[in-house]
N, C-alpha and C positions, 0 to 999 in steps of 0.2 A: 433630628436631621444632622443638627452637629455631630455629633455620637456616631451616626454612622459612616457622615465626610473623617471624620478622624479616624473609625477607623479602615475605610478605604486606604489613606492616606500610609497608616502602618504597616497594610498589606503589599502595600507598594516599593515601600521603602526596605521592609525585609525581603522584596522578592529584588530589586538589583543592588541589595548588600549581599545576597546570597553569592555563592561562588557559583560556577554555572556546573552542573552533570557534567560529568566524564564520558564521552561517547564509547560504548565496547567495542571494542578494536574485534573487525573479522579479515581473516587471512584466505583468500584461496589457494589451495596446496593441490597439484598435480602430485605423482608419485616421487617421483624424480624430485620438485620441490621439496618434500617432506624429507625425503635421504637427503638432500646435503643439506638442511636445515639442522638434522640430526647429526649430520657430520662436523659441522662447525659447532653445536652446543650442546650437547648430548654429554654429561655428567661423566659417564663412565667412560667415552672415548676421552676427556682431556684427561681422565683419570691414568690414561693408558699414555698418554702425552707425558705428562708429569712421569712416569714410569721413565722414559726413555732421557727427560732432564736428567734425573737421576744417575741414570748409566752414565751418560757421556759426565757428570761430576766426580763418579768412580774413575773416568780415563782420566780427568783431568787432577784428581788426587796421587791415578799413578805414575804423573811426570817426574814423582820425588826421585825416581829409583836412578834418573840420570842429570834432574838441575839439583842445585848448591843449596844448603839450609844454611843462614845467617842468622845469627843469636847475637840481639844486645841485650845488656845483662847491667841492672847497677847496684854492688854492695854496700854498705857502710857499716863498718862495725868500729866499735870502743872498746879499748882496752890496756890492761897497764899490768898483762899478762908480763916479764921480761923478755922471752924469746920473741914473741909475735910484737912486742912494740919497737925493738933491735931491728926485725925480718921487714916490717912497714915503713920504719923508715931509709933503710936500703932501697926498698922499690919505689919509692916516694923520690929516691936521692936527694936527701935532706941528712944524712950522715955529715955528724962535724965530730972532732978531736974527743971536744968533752962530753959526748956521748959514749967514749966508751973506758969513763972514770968506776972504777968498779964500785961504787955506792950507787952511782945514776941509774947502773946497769942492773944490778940489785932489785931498785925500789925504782924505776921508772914513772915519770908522769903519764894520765892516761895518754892516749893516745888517738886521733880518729884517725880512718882512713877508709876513702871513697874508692872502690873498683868500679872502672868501667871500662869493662870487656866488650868486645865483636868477636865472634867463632864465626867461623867461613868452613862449611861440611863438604866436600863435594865427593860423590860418590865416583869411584873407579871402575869397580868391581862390583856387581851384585847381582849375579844371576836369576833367583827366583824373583825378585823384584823386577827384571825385563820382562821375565814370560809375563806376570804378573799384569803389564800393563798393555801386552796382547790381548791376556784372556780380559781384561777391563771392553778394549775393542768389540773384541767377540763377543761380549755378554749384552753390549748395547744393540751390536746387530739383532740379536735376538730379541730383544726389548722392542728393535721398530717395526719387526714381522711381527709381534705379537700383538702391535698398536694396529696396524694393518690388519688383523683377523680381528683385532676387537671393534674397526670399525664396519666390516665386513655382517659381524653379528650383530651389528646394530642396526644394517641394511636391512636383514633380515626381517628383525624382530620389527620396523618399521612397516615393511610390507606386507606383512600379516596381518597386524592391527589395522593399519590401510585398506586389506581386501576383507575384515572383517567389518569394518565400517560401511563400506561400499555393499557387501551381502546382508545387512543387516537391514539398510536403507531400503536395497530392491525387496526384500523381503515384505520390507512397510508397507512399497508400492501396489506388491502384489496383494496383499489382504487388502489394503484400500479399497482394491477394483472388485476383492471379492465381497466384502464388505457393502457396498454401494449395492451389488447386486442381491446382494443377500435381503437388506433393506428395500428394495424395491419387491422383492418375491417374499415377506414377512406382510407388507401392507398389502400385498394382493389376497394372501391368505387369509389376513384379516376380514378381506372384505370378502372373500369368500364363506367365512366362518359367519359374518353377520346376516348373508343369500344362503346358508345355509346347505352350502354345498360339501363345505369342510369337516369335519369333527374339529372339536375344542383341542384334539392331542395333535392333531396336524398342523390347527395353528402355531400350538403350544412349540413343536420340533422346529420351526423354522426361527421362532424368537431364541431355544437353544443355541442353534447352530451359528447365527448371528453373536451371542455371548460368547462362544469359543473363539469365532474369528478376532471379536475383539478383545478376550482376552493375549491371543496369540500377538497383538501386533501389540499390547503393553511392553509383553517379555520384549520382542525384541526394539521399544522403544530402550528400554533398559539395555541392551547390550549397543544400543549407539551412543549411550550414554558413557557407559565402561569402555569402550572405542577410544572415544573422543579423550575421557582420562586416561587415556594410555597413553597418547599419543600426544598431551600435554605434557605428560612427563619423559617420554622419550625425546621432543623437540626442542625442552625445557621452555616452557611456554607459559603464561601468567594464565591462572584458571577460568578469570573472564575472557579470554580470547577465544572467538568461534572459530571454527575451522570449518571450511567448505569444502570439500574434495569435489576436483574438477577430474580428475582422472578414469575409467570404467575399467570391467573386467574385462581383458582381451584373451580372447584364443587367438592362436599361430595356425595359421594353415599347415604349413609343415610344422611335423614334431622331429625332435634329436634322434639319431639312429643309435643301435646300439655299440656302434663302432665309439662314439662317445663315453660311454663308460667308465674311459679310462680316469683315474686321477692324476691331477697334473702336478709331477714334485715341486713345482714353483709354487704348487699352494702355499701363502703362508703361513700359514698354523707346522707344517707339515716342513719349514725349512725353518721354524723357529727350534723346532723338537729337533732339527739335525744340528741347530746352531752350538743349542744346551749342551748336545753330547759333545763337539768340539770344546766347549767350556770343560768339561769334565775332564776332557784329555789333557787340554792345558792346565787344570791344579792338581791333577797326577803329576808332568814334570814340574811344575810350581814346587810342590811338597819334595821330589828326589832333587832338586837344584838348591832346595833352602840346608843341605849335607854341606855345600860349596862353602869354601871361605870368603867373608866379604872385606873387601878392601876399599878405606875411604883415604882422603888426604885432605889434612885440616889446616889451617893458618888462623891462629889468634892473636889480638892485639892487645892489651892490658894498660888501662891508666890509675896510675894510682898518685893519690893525693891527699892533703889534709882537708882541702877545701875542693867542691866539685870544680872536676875540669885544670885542675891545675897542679901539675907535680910530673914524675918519671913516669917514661913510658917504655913498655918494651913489647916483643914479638914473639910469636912460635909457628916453627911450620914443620908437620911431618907426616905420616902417615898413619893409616892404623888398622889391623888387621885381624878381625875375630871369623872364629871356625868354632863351631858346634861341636867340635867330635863325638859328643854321646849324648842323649836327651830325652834315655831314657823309654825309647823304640816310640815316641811323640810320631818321630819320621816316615816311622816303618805303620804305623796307623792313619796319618794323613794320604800315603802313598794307596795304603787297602780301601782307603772310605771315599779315596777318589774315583779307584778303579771300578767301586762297586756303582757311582755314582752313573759311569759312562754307561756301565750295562744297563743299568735304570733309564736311563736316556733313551737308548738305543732300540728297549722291549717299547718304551713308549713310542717313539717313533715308528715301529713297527706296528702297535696294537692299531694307533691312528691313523695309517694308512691304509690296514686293516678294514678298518671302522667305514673309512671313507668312502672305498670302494662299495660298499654295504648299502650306504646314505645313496650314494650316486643312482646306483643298479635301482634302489628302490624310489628315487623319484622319478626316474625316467619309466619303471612300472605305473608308478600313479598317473604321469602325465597322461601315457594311454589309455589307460582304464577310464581318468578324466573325458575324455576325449570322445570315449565310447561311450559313456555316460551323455554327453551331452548331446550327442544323437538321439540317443537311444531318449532322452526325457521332450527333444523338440518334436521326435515323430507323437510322443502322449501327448505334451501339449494339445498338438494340430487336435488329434484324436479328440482331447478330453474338451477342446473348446467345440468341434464341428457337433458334440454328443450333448452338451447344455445348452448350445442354441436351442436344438434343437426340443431338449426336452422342457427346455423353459417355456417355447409357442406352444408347446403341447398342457402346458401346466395354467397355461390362461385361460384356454380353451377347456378347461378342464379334464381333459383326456390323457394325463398323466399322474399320476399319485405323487404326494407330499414327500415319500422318501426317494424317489426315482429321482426328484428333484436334487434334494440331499445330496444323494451319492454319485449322482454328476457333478454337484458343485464342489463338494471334498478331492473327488480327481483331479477336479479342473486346479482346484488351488494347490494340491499336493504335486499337482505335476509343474506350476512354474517355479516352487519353490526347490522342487527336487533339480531342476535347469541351473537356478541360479546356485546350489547348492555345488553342481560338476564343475560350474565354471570357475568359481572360487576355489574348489579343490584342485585344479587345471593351475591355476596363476598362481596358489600357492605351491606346490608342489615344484612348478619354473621355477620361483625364487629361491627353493631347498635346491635343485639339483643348479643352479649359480652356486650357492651358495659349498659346495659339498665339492666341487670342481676346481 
């Protein structure tokens, strides 16, 4: 009895020394929820953030072209060289008489001496350095339309995997109910096969046809599976987190006309590709303005000393003015690989627009066709459910055969799958033609 009050007493005690279970965090996500869930954490949209930090660092690197570069600078060197220890202490002004006994001057003692300089650069003149920090501007615009389609494709590819999870789900739903029913006409066959009304192969086809059902609705346990992995990593979501989708798949009573069609040039993918070609244009003249001469004006201050900080100081202030004249056709190549760049732009801008109109035309084909589809599977429903009532009363009664049965229930199930199947391709399809406009 002791033995077992102790150890009562240890299972007690490890159970509140234990830390307690983590409860698994479940999230319910509407559509709309999950986009901007996506939109604030989604890898490759800050990926596309970080892209446009960048740019605006490239504007903020081309401020050089018009603010001042300030250099401090501190030398010290030793020497008892005679010219350079005469020269240092000049600048030092430390010159006296008997420094310039020709034996001292000769054979000099070494000598230290501290420079410390400030250069003040400020540029005047520098042409390809202004375009320069245009085309920096322009390059970043491009960067934030391209952030903007990236988050765009992310919308996307969110509501795919969304209405894939949602068709996967009703799919389950729907074999469920076929399932049940399969199962209840499996045990009536049974007991028909034991009253000896059935063959043993009649039995046999109904327990088949029940195994396919339930193998089908594995598969698509597995594809809510892969769903849900998707959409953990597009949300950037911890793998233990459930997600519930509260959203369904909606058809629109009206669909888009074809006056819609059109692509809109505000797209942005479609004003980032007009952006790049303006970039191209700008280091075409970047490259003919870097021919110019640049003109800076400099003021330096100089200390020099034996000991830091302490001795002559003096100044300089002037100008300074370098021109490239030849370089070797460098010029006349940056000028070609630019010009060739804007056409590059300009075909791609064009192919993409191309493209687009393409995408558009053919989701707004789909939608219809969706559309028509989903008529066309609820009048089979109605059909294929009023046709297995009916041959089900007739199969208990035994006034129906074992495969009549079958091939009412295969309808019946092909037709709501085939339903949720239009409707999915309906909602995907809206999301392509958003997404393509």
């Amino acid at each position: 009895m002791k033995v077992y009050k102790a150890l009562i007493g240890f299972c007690v005690a490890g159970a509140l020394g234990s830390p307690p279970q983590a409860k698994a965090e479940t999230v319910r996500l509407s559509l709309s929820d999950a986009i901007l869930m996506a939109r604030q954490n989604n890898s490759l949209v800050k990926a596309s953030r970080s892209r446009i930090e960048q740019a605006e660092a490239r504007v903020v690197q081309s401020r050089q072209s018009y603010l001042p570069k300030v250099t401090l600078s501190e030398t010290l060197m030793v020497t008892n060289d005679p010219g350079a220890a005469l020269v240092f202490k000049l600048q030092q002004k430390s010159l006296v008489d008997s420094d310039f006994q020709a034996a001292k001057m000769t054979n000099p003692d070494a000598i230290n001496d501290f420079n410390t300089s400030i250069q003040v650069m400020q540029p005047l003149y520098n042409a390809d350095a202004a375009i320069g920090r245009r085309m920096a501007s322009t390059a970043k615009r491009a960067e934030e339309q391209m952030a903007i389609r990236s988050e765009e494709s992310i919308r996307l590819q969110v509501s795919k995997v969304y209405y894939g999870l949602l068709l996967a789900k009703k799919n389950i739903a729907a074999l469920e109910q076929s399932i049940q029913k399969m199962q209840h006409h499996s045990s009536e066959a049974s007991e028909g096969f034991r009253a000896g009304l059935l063959t043993k192969s009649d039995k046999l086809s109904t327990g088949v046809r029940l195994a396919e059902l339930q193998e089908q609705k594995l598969i698509f346990q597995d594809e809510v599976k892969n769903a849900l992995d998707a959409l953990h990593v597009l949300l950037h979501l911890d793998a233990g987190v459930t997600i519930l989708p509260t959203s369904d798949l909606v058809v629109d009573k009206e669909l888009p006309s074809e006056d819609e069609s059109r692509v809109a040039e505000t797209r942005s993918d479609l004003k980032a590709l007009e952006t790049y070609r303006q970039v191209a244009v700008e280091q075409g003249e970047m490259a003919r303005m870097a021919g110019r001469p640049r003109l800076n004006a400099f003021l330096q201050s100089n200390l020099h000393s034996a000991t830091v900080f302490n001795g002559g100081s003096s100044w300089a202030l002037g100008l300074n003015m370098q021109w490239n004249i030849y370089d070797g056709n460098a010029t006349a190549g940056h000028i070609q690989e630019a010009k060739a760049r804007e056409h590059e732009a300009m075909y791609n801008y064009e192919a993409a627009k191309s493209n687009a109109g393409v995408e558009v035309r053919k989701s707004l084909r789909s939608m219809h066709t969706a559309k028509a589809r989903i008529a066309v599977a609820r009048k089979s429903l109605e059909e294929a459910t009023v046709s297995l009532d009916y041959i089900s009363s007739q199969f208990k009664t035994g006034m129906a055969m074992t495969f009549e049965l079958l091939m009412r229930e295969q309808a019946y199930t092909y037709a709501k799958m085939r339903l949720n199947q239009a409707t999915y391709d309906y909602c995907v399809a809206k999301s392509e033609l958003e997404y393509s406009r």
